[in-house]
N, C-alpha and C positions, 0 to 999 in steps of 0.2 A: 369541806362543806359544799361548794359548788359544785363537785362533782355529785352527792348528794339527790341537792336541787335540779340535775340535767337528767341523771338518773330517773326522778320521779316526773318532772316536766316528760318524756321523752315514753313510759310507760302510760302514764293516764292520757295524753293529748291522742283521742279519736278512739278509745275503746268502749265497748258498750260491753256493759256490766250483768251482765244477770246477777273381847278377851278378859280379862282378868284387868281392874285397875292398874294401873304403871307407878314404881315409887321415883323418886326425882332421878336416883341411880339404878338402872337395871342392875340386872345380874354383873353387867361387862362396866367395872369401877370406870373405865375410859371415858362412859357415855354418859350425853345428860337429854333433860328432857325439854320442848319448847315447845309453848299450847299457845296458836294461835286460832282467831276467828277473824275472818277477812270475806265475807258473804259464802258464799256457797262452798262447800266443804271441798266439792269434786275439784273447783277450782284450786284451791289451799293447794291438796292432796299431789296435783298435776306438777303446779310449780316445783314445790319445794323438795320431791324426789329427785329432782334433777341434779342435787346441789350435790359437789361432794364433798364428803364428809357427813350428810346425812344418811345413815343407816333405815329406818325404818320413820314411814307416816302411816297415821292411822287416824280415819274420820272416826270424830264421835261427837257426844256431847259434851257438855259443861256448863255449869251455873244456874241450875234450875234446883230444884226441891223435891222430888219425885222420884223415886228409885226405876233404875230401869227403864228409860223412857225409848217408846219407840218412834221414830221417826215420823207416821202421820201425828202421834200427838207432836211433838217439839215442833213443826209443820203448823200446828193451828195459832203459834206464837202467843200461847197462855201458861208455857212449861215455866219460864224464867233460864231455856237452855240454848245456847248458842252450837250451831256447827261449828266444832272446831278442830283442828287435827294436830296430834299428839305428834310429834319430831324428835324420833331419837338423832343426836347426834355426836359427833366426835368432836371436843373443843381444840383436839390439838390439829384438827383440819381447817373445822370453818366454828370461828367465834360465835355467842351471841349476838355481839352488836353487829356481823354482818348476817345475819339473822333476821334483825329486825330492819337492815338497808333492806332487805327483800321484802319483806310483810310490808312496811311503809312504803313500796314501790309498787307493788303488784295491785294494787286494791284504791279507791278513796275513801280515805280513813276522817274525810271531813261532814259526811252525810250520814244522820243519824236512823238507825235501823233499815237498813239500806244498802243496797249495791245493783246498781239498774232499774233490771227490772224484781228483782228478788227483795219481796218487804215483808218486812216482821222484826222482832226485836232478835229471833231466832238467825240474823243474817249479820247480825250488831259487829262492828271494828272490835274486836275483843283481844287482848294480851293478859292470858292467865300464869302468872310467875312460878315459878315453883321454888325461887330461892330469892332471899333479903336482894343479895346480887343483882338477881336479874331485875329486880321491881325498880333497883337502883338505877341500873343500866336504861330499861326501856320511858323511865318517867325523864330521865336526863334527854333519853335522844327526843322524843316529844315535845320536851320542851326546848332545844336547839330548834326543832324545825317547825316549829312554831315562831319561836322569836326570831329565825328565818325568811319567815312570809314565803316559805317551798311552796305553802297554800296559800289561796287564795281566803280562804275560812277558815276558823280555827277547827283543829284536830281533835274530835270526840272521841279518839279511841279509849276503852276504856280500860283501867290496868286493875287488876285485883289480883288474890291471893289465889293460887290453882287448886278449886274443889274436888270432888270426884270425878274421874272421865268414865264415861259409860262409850266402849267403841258401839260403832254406827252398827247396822246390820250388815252381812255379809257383801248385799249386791252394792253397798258402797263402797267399797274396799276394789283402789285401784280402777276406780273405774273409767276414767278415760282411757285407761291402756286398755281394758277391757269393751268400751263401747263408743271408742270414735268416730263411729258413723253418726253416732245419735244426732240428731238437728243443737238438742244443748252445744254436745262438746264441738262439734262443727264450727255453729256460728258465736259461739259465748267463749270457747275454752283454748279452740285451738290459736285464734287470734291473737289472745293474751298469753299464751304460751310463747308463737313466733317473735312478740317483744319482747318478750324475758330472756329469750334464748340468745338475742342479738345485742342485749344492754348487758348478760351476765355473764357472755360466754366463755370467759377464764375461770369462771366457778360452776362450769357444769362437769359430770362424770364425762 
């Protein structure tokens, strides 16, 4: 648990924040699937490729009402959808519960729709479950790091049952590999990337 706490102390202290539906098991029985929303999708997207044992991220949406939504609409934060990226990956490599040590790490999950400068409810702390399991898993670690005082404030993330994923459009997909010069990924992504890499780096590829 301390380590935990030094983990998430040591990533938020001084960062500034800006296909076809998937079923829980792909095609590959090995694989499962983890839908997180932690502000801005490119960010999500960036981290959690790095990890291994995860096979594939994909931005999109979830948790709105609307078929098909595109990006300036989920953008005007009246959809009911959050950015969030779909994570195949391998249990017999990296757990969900260190899963969720990284989502809980990378992001502040105690600010309501919100992350920097990026506001709307479209940017909201979201953990969409896809199995009993995981709802089990992420509502327990929440509530350790909660009755922890890791935060300062209590922890808003919110956990629900995993709806339809609509993926993003294409020019989201991988995008900080593909546009690290941008001012975002510069000043917003690479930052929070260089912490990640230095707090996690026995679980990178």
């Amino acid at each position: 648990m301390k380590r935990i706490i030094l983990v998430i102390c040591l990533l938020l202290s001084g960062v500034t924040f800006g296909k076809n539906n998937m079923t829980q098991k792909e095609n590959n029985s090995n694989v499962e699937l983890a839908s997180f929303g932690a502000g801005c999708f490119w960010c999500v997207e960036a981290i959690f490729q790095e990890l291994k044992g995860v096979d594939k991220v994909v931005s999109g949406y979830m948790g709105g009402e609307t078929k098909n939504p595109s990006y300036r609409e989920v953008c005007s934060g009246e959809t009911g959808y959050a950015e969030i990226c779909q994570i195949t990956f391998d249990p017999k490599i990296i757990s969900y519960d260190e899963l969720l040590e990284v989502f809980w790490s990378v992001h502040n999950p105690t600010t309501l729709n919100r992350q920097g400068a990026d506001v709307g409810t479209q940017y909201r702390s979201v953990i969409f479950y896809n199995s009993e399991k995981q709802k089990e898993l992420a509502e327990a670690y929440k509530k350790k790091l909660n009755d922890s005082g890791a935060f300062e404030n209590p922890i808003v993330t919110e956990i629900s049952k995993a709806p339809k994923f609509y993926p993003a459009e294409n020019y989201h997909q991988e995008y900080f590999n593909n546009n690290g010069q941008q001012p975002y990924c510069t000043f917003v992504i690479k930052p929070k990337m260089d912490k990640f890499k230095k707090v996690f780096k026995e679980k990178l590829k």
